[in-house]
C-alpha positions in Angstrom: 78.0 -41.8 -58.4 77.9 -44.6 -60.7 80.7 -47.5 -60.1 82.0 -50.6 -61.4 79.6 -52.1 -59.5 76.9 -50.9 -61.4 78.0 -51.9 -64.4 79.0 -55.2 -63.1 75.4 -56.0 -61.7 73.6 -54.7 -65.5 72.6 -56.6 -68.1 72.4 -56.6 -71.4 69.7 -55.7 -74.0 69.6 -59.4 -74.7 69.3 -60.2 -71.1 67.0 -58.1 -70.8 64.9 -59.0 -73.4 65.0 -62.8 -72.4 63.5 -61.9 -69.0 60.9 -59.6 -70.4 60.2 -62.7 -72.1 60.5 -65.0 -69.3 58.5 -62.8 -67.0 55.5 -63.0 -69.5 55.4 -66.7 -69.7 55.4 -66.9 -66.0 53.1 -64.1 -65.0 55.9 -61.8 -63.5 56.8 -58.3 -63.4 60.1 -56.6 -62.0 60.7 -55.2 -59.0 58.7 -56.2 -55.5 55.2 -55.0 -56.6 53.8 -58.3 -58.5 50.4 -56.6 -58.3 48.1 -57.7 -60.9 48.3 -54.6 -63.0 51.7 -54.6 -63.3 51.9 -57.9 -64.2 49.4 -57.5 -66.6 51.5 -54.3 -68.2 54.5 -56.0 -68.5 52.4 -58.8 -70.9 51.5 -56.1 -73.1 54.7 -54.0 -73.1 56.9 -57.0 -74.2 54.4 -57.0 -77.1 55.2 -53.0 -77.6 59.4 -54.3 -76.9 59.2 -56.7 -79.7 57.4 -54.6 -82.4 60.1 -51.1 -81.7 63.0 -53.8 -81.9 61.6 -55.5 -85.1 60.6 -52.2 -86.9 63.4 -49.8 -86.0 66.0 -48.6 -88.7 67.8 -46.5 -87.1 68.1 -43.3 -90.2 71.2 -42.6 -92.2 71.9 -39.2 -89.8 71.7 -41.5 -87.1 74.4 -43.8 -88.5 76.7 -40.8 -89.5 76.6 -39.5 -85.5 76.9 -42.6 -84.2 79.9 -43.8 -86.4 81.7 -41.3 -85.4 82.0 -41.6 -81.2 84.9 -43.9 -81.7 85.6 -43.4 -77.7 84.2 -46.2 -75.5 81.3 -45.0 -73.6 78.6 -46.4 -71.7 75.2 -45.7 -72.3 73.3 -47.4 -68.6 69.5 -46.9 -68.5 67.5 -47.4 -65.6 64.1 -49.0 -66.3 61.3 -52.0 -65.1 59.2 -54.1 -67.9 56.2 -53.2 -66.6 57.3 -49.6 -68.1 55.6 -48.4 -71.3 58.3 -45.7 -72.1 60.5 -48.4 -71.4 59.1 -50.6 -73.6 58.7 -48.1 -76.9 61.9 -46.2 -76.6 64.4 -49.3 -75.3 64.0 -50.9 -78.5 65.2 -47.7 -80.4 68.4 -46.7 -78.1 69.3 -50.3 -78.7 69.4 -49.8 -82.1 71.7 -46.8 -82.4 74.1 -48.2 -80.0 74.1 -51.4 -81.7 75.6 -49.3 -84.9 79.1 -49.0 -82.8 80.6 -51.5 -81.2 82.2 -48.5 -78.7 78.9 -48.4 -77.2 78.2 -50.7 -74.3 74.5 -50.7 -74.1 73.5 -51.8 -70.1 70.1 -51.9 -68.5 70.0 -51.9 -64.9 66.1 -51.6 -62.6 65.2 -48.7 -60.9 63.7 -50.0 -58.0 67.0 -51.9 -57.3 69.2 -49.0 -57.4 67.9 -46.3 -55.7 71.8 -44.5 -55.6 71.9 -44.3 -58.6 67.8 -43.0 -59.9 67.6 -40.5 -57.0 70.8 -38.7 -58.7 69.3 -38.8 -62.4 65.6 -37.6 -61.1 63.0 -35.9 -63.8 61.4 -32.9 -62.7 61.7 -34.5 -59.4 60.2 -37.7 -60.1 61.7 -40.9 -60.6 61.0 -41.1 -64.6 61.7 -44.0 -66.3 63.2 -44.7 -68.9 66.1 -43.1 -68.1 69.8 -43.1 -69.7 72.9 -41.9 -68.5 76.0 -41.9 -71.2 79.1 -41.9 -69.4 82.8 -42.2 -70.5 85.2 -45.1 -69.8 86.0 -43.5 -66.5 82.0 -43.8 -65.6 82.1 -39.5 -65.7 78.7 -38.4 -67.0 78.4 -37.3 -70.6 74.7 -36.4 -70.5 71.7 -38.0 -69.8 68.2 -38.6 -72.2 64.4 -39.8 -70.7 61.7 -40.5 -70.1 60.3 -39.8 -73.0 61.5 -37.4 -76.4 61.0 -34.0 -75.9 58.1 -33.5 -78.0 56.1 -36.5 -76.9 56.5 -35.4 -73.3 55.6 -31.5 -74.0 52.6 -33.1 -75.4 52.0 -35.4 -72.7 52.6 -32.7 -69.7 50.5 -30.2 -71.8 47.6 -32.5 -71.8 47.8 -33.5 -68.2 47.9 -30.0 -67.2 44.4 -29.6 -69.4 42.7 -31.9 -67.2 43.2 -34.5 -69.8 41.7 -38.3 -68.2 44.8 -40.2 -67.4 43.6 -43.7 -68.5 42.3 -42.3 -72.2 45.7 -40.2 -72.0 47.6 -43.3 -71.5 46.3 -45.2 -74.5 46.9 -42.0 -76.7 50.3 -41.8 -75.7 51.1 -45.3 -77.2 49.0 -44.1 -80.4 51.8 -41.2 -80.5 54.3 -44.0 -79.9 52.7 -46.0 -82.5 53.0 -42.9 -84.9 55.7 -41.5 -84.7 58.1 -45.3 -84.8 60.6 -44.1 -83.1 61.5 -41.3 -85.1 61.8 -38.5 -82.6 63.9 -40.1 -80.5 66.4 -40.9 -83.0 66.3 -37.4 -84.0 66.9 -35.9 -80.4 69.6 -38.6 -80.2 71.8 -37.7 -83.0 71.6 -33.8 -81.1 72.6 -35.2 -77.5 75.3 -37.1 -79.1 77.0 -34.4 -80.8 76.8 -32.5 -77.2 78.0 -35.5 -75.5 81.8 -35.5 -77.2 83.2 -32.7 -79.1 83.9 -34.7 -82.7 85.9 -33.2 -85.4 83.6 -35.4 -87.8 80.3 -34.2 -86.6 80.9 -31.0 -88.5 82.0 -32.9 -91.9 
């Protein structure tokens, strides 16, 4: 399902973060659509990418979890700049697998790897972003996305109220703005523990 390959044609956080940059400052976006809304999303989400990088601590329970998946894993995350999830939540898995250097953190886009987002779909839709944490024989360990859990039950909950998309947008970044991160750190320390059977995570 996921190969060598893959991995081979990812890039890293850093990349990635360059040519967020570099797509700004040339009035880019990723993928084939270089329509001018995109374009003009992926200006603002690289200001979104900047400030989740800048403020995210990643919490002491975070740390703990983190510390102890001494096994080398993977953690590949389909995704395009002119994302908004993308752009708040990237930042903070970043973060957390920064903590160990066990953890290869890889970004690869959706729209260029349709093999690998048609097997890794939400709800049926092609949800971004979206991580898959595999072992280092690429076998799946669990997957996390688009969005934490309760920022998406909020989200779906208000859609299925009728709530206008375009004001819903903006208060989904005023959520994102809120809550800094901290849900998804908290759901991540839970996957983790579900992802490998630790003798420390019950210290």
């Amino acid at each position: 399902m996921i190969t060598q390959e893959h991995i081979n044609k990812s890039i890293s956080f850093e990349e990635y973060y360059q040519l967020h940059e570099k797509q700004v400052a040339t009035g880019l976006t990723s993928g084939e659509d270089q329509s001018e809304d995109l374009v003009e999303y992926t200006k603002l989400n690289f200001s979104r990418l900047k400030r989740s990088y800048k403020t995210t601590i990643p919490s002491e329970k975070v740390l703990e979890t983190v510390d102890c998946l001494n096994e080398e894993m993977t953690w590949l995350v389909l995704t395009e700049t002119w994302c908004g999830d993308a752009a708040q939540n990237i930042p903070v898995l970043a973060k957390i697998a920064e903590a160990n250097p066990a953890i290869s953190f890889r970004l690869i886009f959706r729209d260029e790897h349709p093999e690998v987002m048609n097997n890794f779909l939400t709800n049926g839709s092609k949800s971004i972003p979206k991580l898959i944490a595999l072992d280092k024989n690429f076998n799946v360990l669990g997957t996390w996305g688009p969005r934490p859990t309760v920022i998406q039950d909020w989200f779906l909950d208000e859609k299925a109220n009728g709530a206008n998309m375009d004001k819903l947008k903006i208060d989904l970044q005023h959520k994102y703005n809120k809550d800094k991160g901290q849900a998804l750190q908290q759901e991540m320390v839970e996957l983790m523990k579900t992802w490998l059977n630790k003798e420390c995570f019950s210290v």
